[in-house]
N, C-alpha and C positions, 0 to 999 in steps of 0.2 A: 681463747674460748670461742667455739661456733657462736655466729647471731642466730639470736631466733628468728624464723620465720614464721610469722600469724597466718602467711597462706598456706602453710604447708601445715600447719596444726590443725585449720579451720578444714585442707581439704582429706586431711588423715583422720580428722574428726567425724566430717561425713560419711565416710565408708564403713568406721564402724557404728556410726548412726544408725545407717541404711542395713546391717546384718542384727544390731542388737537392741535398736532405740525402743522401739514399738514393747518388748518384750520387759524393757527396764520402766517403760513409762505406764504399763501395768503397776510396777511396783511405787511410783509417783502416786497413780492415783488412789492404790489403797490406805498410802499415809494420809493422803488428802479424806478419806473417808474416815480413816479412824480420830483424827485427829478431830474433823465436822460433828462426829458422834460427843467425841467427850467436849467440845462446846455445848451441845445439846443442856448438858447437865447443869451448867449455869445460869437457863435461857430460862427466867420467867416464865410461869405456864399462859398468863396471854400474850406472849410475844409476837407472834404471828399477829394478832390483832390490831395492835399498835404499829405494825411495820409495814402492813394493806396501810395503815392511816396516814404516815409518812412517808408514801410514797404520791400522794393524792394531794398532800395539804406541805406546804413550805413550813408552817409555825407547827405542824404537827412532828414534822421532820428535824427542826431544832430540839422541840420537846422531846421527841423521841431517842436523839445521843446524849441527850441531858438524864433521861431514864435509863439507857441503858449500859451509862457508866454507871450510875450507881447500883445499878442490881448487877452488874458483875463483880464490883468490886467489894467483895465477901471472901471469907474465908475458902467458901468452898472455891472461888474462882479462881483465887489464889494457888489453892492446892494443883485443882486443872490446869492452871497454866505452869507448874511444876512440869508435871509429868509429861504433859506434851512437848515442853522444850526436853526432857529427858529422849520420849520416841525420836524427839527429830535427830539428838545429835549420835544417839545408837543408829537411827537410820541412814544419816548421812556419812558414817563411818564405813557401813558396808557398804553403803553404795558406790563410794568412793574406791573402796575396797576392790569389790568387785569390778569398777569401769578401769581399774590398773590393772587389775588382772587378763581382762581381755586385751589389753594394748599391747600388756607384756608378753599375750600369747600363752601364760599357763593357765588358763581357761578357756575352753575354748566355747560354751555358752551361757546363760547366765541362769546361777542358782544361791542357791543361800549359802554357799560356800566363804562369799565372801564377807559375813556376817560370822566368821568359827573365828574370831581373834576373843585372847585375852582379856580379862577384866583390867587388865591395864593398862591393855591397849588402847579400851575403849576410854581412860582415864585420863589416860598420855593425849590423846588425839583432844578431846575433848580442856584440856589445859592451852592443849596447843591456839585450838580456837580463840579460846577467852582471852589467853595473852593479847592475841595478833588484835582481836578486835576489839580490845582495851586501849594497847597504844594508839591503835589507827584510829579511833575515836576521840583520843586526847588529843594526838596530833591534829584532825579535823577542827576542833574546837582552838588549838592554838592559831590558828593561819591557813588550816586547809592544805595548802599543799605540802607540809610535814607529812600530815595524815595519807596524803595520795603515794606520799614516797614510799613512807615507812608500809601500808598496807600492800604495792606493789611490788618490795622486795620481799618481805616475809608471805607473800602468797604460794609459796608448795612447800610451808613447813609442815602442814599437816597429811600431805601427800606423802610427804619423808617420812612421818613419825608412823603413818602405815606401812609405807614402804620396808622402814627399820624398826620392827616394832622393839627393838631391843634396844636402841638408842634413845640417850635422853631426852628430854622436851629443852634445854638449850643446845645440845645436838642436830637436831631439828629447824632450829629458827638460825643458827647459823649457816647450815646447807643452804638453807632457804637463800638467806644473803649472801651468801657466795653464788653460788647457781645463777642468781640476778643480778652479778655483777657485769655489767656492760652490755645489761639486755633490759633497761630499766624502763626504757621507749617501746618495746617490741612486746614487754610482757605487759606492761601498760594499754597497750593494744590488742590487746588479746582479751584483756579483763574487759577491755568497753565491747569487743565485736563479742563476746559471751553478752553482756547486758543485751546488746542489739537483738541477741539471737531469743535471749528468754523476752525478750519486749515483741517482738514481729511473733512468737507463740501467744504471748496473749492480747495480742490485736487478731488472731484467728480464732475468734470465738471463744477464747480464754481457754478452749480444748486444746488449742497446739499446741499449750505451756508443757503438756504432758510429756510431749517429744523434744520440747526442747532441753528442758532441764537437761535428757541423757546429753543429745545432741553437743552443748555449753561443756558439759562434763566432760565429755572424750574431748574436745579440743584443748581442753586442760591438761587433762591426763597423756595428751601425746606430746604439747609441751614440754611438760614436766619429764618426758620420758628422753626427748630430744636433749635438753639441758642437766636430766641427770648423766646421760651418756657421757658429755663432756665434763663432768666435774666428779666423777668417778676417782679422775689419779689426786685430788685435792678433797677427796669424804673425808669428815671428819674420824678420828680414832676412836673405838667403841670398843668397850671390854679388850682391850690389848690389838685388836688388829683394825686393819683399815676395811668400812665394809664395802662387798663387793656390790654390783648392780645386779638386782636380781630378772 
């Protein structure tokens, strides 16, 4: 199986940065607005008051995360923080969606297209998540680098389960582990120079995040495209046949 190469992700990742980033980090920041709106809903009506105060005063600044854990934590805050974990992971399904699309070439700019899957796609993907970040969390919690392993081989199982939306969710987390079989280091590498890249976004004024996210994402997504290449004659079997790379 080909090694990954982080520079050739990072620099396949830039080009279509530089054609589609700007245009997808439109769509960053309107989840960032919608998401800001429905915090709104839970914000105290003197919050703004209290938060001029806390910024002034050090005991007013303690007092102040001391109040405003407890006024968010209410039914309604609860609810809000439902829904908004809902948008994100409907968001980052398309997004996702969509940044494979353009890698793969059958898109050639970016529209809501990549947002037309399935309700069980968005189900499937969305299991995918919670597993990966279940384990990697327990793992973390045992020893830490369990956690580092087990989350850097199962990291393009939910690329796959978009990829193959007809395949199952252990389907999925298997590709995953096989795909990252003897690129454990490389993709390892890739996940930290992605953090690097969303961290140097919001040391620009917390405005660059907008570009980076796309940015992080295509270097994934070209990854993932390079590694599914080679593990194509080894996909697992779905509904009777071996599937193809799309």
């Amino acid at each position: 199986m080909k090694e990954l190469s982080v520079s050739e992700s990072v620099s396949q990742g830039w080009e279509f940065a530089k054609q589609h980033g700007l245009m997808l980090a439109v769509f960053v920041l309107i989840l960032y607005i919608v998401n800001s709106l429905l915090n709104t809903l839970t914000m105290p009506a003197d919050f703004w008051d209290n938060y001029m105060k806390a910024l002034s005063d050090p005991q007013s600044a303690q007092d102040f995360q001391t109040w405003m854990a407890a006024s968010t934590s209410t039914t309604l805050g609860f609810v809000v923080s439902i829904i908004i974990d809902i948008i994100q992971v409907i968001f980052y399904a398309g997004f996702t969606a969509t940044v494979l699309k353009l890698v793969r070439g059958t898109m050639e700019k970016v529209s809501f297209d990549g947002w037309k899957m399935s309700a069980m796609t968005y189900l499937k993907y969305f299991a995918v998540i919670f597993i990966v970040g279940l384990v990697t969390v327990i793992g973390l919690f045992l020893c830490i680098l369990p956690g580092i392993f087990i989350g850097t081989r199962l990291a393009f199982a939910d690329w796959y389960i978009l990829d193959h939306p007809e395949a199952g969710i252990g389907d999925a987390l298997k590709a995953s582990w096989n795909m990252t079989s003897g690129n454990f280091w490389s993709v390892l590498g890739m996940i930290v120079t992605e953090a690097a890249i969303v961290l140097i976004g919001f040391m620009c004024c917390c405005i660059g995040v907008l570009f980076a996210i796309p940015f992080a994402c295509f270097v994934e997504g070209c990854a993932y495209k390079m590694l599914n290449a080679d593990f194509i004659d080894e996909a697992p079997v779905v509904g009777g046949y071996v599937q193809n790379e799309r």
